[in-house]
C-alpha positions in Angstrom: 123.5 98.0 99.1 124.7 101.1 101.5 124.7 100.5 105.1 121.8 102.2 105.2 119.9 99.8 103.3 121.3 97.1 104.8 119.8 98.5 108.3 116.7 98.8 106.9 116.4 95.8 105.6 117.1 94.0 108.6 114.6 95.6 110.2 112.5 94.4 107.8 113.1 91.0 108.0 113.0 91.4 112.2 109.3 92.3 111.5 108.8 89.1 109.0 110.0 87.2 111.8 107.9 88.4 114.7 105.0 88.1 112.6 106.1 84.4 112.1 106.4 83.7 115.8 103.1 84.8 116.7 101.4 82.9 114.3 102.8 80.1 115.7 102.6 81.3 119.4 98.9 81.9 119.0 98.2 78.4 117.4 96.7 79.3 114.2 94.8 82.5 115.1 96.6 84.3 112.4 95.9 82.7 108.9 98.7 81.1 107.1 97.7 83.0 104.2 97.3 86.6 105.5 101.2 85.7 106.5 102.1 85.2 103.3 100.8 88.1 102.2 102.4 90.4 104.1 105.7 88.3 103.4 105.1 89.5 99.7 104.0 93.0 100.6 107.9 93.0 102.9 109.4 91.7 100.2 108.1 94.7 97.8 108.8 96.9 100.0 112.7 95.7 100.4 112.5 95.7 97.0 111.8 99.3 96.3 114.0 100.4 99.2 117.1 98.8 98.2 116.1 99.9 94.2 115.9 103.6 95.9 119.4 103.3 97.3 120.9 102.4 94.4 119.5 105.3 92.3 120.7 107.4 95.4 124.1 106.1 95.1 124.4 106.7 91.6 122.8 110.4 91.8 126.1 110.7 94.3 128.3 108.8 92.2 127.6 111.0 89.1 127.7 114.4 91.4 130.6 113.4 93.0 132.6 112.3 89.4 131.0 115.9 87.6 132.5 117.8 90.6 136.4 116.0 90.2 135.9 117.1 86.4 135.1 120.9 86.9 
């Protein structure tokens, strides 16, 4: 994955993480559940990005390689 992607995803994972902490920190306000979900919704989301990237890299990869031919 590009740096890019990589700083994205991080970001990502931050967010998974501070939604962790405060359903701990508020002792259960936040269903277990509704967590989860938005874990999987996160993980989608990664998903698609780092599935974006790589199309994007390609794209470049084939421009760049066309380019070196001409």
């Amino acid at each position: 994955m590009s740096d890019m992607g990589d700083l994205v995803g991080s970001h990502l994972v931050w967010i998974l993480q501070l939604l962790m902490i405060a359903e701990r920190t508020l002792g259960g306000l936040v269903r277990p559940e509704k967590i989860e979900e938005m874990n999987e919704e996160l993980t989608k989301v990664i998903e698609d990005f780092d599935r974006a990237v790589n199309v994007e890299a390609l794209r470049l990869a084939k421009k760049t390689s066309k380019q070196r031919c001409s």
